[in-house]
N, C-alpha and C positions, 0 to 999 in steps of 0.2 A: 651739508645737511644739519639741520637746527637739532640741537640736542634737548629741544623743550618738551614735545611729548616724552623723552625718556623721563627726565623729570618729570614730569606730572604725572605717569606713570608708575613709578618708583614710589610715589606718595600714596599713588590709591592703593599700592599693593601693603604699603602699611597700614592700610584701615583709616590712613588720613587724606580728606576731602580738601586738594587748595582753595581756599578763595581768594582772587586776586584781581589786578586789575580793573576794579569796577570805576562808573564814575559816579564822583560823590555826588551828583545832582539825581542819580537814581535812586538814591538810598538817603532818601532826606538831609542832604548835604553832608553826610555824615562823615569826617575827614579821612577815617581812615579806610576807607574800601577801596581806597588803589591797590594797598600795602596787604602782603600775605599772612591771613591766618590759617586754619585748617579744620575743618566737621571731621570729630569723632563720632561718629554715630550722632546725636543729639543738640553734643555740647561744642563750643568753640574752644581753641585750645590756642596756645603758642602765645608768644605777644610778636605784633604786626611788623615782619621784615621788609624785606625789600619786594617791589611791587613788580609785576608782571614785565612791564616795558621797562624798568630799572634792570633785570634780571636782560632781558633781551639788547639794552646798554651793553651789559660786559659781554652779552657772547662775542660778540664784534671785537674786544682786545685781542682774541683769537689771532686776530688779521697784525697785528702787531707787536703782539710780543708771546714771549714763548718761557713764562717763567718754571724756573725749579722747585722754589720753596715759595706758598701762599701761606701767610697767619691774619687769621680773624680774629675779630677779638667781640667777642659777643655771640652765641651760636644759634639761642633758643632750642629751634626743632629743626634746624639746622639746614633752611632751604635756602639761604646765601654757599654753605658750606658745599652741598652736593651738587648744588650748582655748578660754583667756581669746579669741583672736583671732575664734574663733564667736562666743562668748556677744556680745562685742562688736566686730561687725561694723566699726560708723563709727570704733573707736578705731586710733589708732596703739600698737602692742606692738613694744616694746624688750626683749631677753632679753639677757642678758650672760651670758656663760660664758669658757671659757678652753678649752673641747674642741671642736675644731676639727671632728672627725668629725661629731657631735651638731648642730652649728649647721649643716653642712649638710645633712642631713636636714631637717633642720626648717626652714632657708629652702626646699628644694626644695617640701616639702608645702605649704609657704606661695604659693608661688609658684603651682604648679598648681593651689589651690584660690582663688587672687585675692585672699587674705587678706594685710591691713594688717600684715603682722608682719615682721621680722627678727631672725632671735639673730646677737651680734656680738661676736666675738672680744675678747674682755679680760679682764680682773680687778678685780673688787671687793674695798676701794674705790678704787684707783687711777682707773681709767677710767668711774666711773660718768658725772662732770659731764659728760668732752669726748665718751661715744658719745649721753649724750643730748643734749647742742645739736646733734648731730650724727641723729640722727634722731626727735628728738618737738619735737612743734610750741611745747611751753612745760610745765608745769609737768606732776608726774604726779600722777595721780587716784587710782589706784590701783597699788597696788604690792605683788609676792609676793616674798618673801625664803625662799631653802631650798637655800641654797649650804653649804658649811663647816659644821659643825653643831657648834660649839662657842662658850659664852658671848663669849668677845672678838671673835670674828669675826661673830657676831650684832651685836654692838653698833656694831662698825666696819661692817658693811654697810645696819647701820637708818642709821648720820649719814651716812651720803652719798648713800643714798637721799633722806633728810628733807627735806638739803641742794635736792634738786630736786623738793620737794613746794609743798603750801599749806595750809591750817585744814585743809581737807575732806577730805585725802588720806587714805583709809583704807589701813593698810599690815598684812598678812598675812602671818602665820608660821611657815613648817611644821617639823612635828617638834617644838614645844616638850614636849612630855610625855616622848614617844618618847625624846625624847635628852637629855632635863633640862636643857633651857635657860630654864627657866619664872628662872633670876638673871637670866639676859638680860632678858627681859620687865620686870619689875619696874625697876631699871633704868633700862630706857626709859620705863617708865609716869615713874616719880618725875621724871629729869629732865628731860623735856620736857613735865609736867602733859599726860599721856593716860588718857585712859579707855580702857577694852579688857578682853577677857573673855578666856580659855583655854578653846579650846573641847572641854571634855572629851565630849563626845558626839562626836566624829572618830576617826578611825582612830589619827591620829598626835600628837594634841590639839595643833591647832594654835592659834594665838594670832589674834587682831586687834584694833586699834588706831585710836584715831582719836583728834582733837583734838576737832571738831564732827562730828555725823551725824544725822538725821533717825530721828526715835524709831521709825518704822517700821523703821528697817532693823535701830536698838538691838533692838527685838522680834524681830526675826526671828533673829539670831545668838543672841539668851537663848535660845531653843529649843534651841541646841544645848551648853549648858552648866547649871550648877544650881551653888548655895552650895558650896563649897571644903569645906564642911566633913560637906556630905550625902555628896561624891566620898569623901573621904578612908574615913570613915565606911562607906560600902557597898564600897569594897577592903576597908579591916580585915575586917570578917565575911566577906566572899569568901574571902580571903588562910586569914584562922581557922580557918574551916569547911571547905571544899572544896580547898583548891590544899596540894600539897606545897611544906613550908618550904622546902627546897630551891632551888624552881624562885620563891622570890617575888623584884617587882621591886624594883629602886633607886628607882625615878621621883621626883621628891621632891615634888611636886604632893601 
C-alpha cells in the first residue's frame, strides 16, 4: 500500500496545501511546477523539493533495501524528510537545515504522526558529523543531498556526508540536471571510485550513487535513465524541431 495519501494527508492536516507534480506546459512553462511547494491559506510557502513522481521514485527503494540510519541534508518544510520517514518506518531520519521555521513544521508533523524523524538546526558541512552522533544510531544508509545547489557546495556536502556512511550507502542527488551540477557528480563518481546514474527520466534529473548495491536495485534505477548519448540526441531533435531557439537550455548533461 502506497504511503502517499498519508503523506499528503499529514500536510493538509498542517494547514499546508502540496502542490506538486504539475506539468510545466500547464502553468506557462513555468519550471518549476513538478517540484513541491505548499498553500498556506493565501501564500506559497517552502522552496521547491522533490516532485511528486521523484517522491513515488523512492517509495519503490522500499523493495530493496531496508535502511537504519537516513541523513538529509537540506529539509526546508520537510516533505523529502516525512517522506523517506514513511517509506521507512523502522529508520531513524536525520534532516539538517539551517531554517528554523521549516524544521519545525516538520518535527511537529513528525511527532504527531510517531515518525522516527527529526530536521535539526545546522549547516552543512559544519555540523553534519556532531548532529549525527548526536541523533543516528551509527552509519547512514541512505542519504539525500538537495541543499545549496552549486558544484562546491555539492561536493562539500557529498564529503561529510561520506564521512558518516559505509560501502552500501547509497547517496541521492537532487537537481543535478535542473541546475547543472552533473561537474559535481562526476567528481564524486572519479574520486571516490562510484558507480551512479543521472537519472534523466526525473523531473529534476537527479543523481544516485553508490559504492556496492544489489543489481536488483542497479535495475530498477536504469529504468529511469538510458545512454547519455540517446538523452543528448532526443533534446538536439526536440530543441531543432519543436522548441524556440530562444527559450533552449543550458543543462550541460
Amino acid at each position: 500500500m502506497s504511503m502517499l495519501p498519508k503523506l499528503i494527508g499529514l500536510y493538509r492536516e498542517a494547514g499546508l496545501e502540496p502542490l506538486t507534480g504539475y506539468n510545466s506546459h500547464h502553468f506557462g512553462n513555468y519550471g518549476d511546477a513538478p517540484f513541491t511547494k505548499f498553500l498556506r491559506g493565501p501564500h506559497l510557502v517552502a522552496i521547491a523539493g522533490l516532485a511528486l513522481q521523484e517522491v513515488m521514485l523512492l517509495e519503490h527503494f522500499a523493495n530493496y533495501m531496508s535502511p537504519r540510519n537516513i541523513l538529509i541534508i537540506g529539509n526546508a518544510y520537510g516533505w523529502s524528510t516525512i517522506a523517506l520517514a514513511l517509506i521507512f518506518p523502522k529508520a531513524a531520519v536525520l534532516a539538517i537545515d539551517p531554517g528554523a521555521e521549516g524544521n519545525d513544521v516538520t518535527n511537529e508533523i513528525a511527532r504527531k504522526a510517531g515518525l522516527s524523524a527529526v530536521a535539526a538546526l545546522g549547516y552543512s558541512p559544519r555540523d553534519v558529523g556532531t548532529l549525527c552522533a548526536q541523533h543516528l544510531s551509527g552509519p547512514a544508509d541512505l542519504v539525500l543531498i538537495d541543499a545549496v545547489h552549486d558544484n562546491p557546495s555539492v561536493w562539500n556536502d557529498f564529503a561529510a556526508c561520506w564521512a558518516q556512511s559505509q560501502a552500501s550507502t547509497i547517496v541521492l542527488l537532487h537537481d543535478v540536471i535542473q541546475w547543472n551540477l552533473v561537474d559535481a557528480v562526476r567528481r564524486i563518481r572519479a574520486e571516490h571510485a562510484l558507480e551512479g546514474r543521472i537519472l534523466t527520466r526525473t523531473a529534476s534529473g537527479m543523481a544516485v550513487l553508490w559504492k556496492t548495491a544489489p543489481q536488483e536495485f542497479q535495475d530498477y534505477v536504469g529504468v529511469f535513465t538510458e545512454d547519455p548519448n540517446i538523452f543528448r540526441g532526443y533534446r538536439r531533435l526536440v530543441l531543432d524541431s519543436f522548441v524556440d531557439k530562444l527559450s533552449q537550455p543550458v543543462n550541460k548533461l
